[in-house]
C-alpha positions in Angstrom: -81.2 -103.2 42.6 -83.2 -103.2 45.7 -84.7 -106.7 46.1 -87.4 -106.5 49.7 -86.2 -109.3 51.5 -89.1 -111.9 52.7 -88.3 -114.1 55.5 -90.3 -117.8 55.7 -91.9 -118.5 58.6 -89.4 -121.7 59.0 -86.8 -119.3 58.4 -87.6 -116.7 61.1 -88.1 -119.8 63.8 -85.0 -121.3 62.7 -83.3 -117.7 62.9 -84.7 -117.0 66.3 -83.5 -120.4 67.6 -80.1 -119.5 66.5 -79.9 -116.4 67.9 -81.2 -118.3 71.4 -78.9 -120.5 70.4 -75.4 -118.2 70.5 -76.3 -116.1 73.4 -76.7 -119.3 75.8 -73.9 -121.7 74.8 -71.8 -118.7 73.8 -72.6 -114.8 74.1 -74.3 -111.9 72.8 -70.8 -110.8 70.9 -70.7 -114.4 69.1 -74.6 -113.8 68.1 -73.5 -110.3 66.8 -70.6 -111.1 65.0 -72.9 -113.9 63.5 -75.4 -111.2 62.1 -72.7 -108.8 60.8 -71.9 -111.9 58.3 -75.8 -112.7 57.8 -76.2 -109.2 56.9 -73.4 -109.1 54.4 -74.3 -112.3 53.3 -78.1 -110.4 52.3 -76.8 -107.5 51.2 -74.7 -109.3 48.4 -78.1 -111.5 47.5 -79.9 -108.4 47.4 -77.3 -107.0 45.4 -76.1 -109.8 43.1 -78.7 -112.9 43.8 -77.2 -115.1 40.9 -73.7 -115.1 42.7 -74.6 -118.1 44.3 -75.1 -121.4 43.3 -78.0 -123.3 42.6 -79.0 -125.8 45.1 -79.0 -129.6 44.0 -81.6 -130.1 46.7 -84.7 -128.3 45.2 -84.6 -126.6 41.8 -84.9 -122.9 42.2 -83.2 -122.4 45.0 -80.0 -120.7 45.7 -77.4 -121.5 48.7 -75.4 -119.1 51.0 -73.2 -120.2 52.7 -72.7 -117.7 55.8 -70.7 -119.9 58.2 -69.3 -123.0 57.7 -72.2 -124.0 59.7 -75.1 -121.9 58.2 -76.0 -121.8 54.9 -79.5 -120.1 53.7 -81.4 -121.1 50.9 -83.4 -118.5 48.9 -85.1 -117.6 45.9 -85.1 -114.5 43.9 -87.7 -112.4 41.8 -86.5 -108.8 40.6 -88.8 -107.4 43.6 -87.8 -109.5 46.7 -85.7 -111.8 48.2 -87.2 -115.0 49.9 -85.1 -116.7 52.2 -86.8 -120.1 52.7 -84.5 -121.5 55.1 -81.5 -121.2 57.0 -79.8 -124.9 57.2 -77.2 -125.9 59.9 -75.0 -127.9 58.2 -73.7 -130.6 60.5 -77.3 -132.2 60.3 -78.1 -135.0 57.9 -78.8 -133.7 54.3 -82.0 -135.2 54.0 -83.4 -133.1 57.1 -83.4 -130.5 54.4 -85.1 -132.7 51.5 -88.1 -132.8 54.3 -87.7 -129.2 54.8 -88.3 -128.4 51.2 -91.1 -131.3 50.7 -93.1 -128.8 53.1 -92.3 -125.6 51.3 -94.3 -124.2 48.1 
């Protein structure tokens, strides 16, 4: 199935910060290697969207882990794809639990 993917507005900024992120502290080849995985990563959500664990953070959300620092959290309709977040996960859990207190 093809499932439109929908990114938040958190997500995006978060995305874009990453992306800042790799190029400055490493290079653009790190940052590309990074979305090669981020896009297989979507394609099998697209694809396959209950592959993935349910998230013990927020009920109805789904985690990805992409890295073993970046996992995204998203939910699924049979239409689209929304990726809420993307979470790096050396932070504190609970900069997540306010994450999601904001989110709808």
């Amino acid at each position: 199935m093809n499932r439109k993917v929908i990114l938040s507005n958190t997500a995006e900024k978060k995305l874009n910060k990453l992306f800042d992120y790799l190029i400055e502290k490493w290079s653009v080849k790190v940052k590309n290697e990074f979305i090669e995985k981020l896009d297989l990563s979507i394609n099998v959500i697209k694809n396959q969207p209950e592959i993935f664990p349910e998230s013990k953070v927020k009920k109805g959300l789904r985690k990805c882990v992409v890295t073993n620092k970046t996992t995204i959290y998203y939910r699924f309709t049979s239409k689209q794809i929304s990726i809420i977040t993307l979470f790096d996960t050396r932070q504190h859990p609970q900069k997540l639990n306010k994450e999601f207190k904001n989110e709808r």
